[in-house]
N, C-alpha and C positions, 0 to 999 in steps of 0.2 A: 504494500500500500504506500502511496507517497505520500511524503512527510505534510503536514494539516500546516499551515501559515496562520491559523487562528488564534487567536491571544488563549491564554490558557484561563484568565479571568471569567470567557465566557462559555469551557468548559462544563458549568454547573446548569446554564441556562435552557430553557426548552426549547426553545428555539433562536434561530439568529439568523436574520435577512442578508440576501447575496447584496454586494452593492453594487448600487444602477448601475455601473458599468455594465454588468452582465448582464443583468433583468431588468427593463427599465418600466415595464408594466405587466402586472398579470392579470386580467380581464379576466379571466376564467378562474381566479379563485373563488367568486363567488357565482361562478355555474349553480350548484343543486341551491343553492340560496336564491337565486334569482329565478331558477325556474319552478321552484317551489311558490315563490310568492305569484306568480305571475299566474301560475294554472290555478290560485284562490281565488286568484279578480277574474277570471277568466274560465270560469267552471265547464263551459262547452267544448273545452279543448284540453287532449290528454299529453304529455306527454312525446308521445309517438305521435301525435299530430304534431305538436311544435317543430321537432327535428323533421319532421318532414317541410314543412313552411320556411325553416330555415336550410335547408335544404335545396329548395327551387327558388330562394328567394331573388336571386342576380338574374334567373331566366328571362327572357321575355316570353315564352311558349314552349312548351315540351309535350310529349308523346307519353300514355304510358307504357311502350314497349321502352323507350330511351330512360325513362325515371326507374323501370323495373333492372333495369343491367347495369346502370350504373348507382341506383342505392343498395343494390346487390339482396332485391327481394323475387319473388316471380308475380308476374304480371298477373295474374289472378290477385296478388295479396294487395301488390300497389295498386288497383284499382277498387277492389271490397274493400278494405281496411282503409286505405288512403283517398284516393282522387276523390271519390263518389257521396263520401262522407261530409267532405270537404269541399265539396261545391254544392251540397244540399246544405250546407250550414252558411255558406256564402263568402269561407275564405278563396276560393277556386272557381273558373268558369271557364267553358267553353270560350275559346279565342277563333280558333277554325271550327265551323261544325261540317258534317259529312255533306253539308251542298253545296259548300265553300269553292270546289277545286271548277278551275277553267274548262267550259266544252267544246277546246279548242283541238284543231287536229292536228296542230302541233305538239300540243300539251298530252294528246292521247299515244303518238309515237315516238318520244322523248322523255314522258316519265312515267315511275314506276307505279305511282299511286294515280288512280282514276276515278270517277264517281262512287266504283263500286267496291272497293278496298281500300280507301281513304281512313287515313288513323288520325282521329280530332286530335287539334290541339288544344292543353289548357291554357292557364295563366293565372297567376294569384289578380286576385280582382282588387280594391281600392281596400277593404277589409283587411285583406290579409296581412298586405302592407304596414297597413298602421299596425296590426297587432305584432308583426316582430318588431318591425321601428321602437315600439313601447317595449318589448322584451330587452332590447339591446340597450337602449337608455338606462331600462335596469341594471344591465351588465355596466 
């Protein structure tokens, strides 16, 4: 082990902070604090909802096959568990819906998706927004 540079004075104490040099903020110390407080005021939303809203929060639109491979759930759960929940509660809403796409004949031999295999997109709506906005200010 290498040799400790810390004063031997504060050997007894329970703890002892790095200084700023090294750490000059830790936000996430009070994670389970703040999101404890936050799902009190907030009684419609669990946990597992939150990390999800913070989660897609930077998106502007996503798929749920694209949310299910990269939060590493399957697309059965990310949609019953997550999307569906959450756009009936009014954090989430349709961005593209399935009548969205062009009935152009170029758009029909140039892409993959068509009227009839079209994957909506979502989008956190004005709602959802504010509610992590207010989470992070907690932080």
């Amino acid at each position: 082990m290498p040799k400790s540079t810390v004063k031997k004075s504060r050997m007894f104490r329970d703890m002892s902070k790095l200084p700023d040099k090294y750490v000059s903020q830790n936000y996430l110390k009070n994670l389970r604090t703040s999101t404890n407080n936050f799902l009190e005021k907030n009684p419609d939303l669990s946990k597992g909802y939150l990390y999800f809203l913070l989660f897609v929060y930077d998106l502007e639109f996503f798929t749920i096959s694209w949310a299910a491979e990269n939060y590493e759930m399957s697309k059965r759960n990310v949609a019953e568990r997550m999307v569906y929940p959450l756009v009936n509660m009014g954090y989430l809403y349709k961005h593209f819906d399935k009548l969205s796409p062009s009935q152009t004949l170029e758009d029909h031999l140039f892409r993959e998706e068509t009227k009839f295999n079209y994957r909506v997109r979502y989008a956190m709506s004005q709602k959802g927004r504010m509610a992590v906005q207010r989470f992070y200010n907690m932080l």
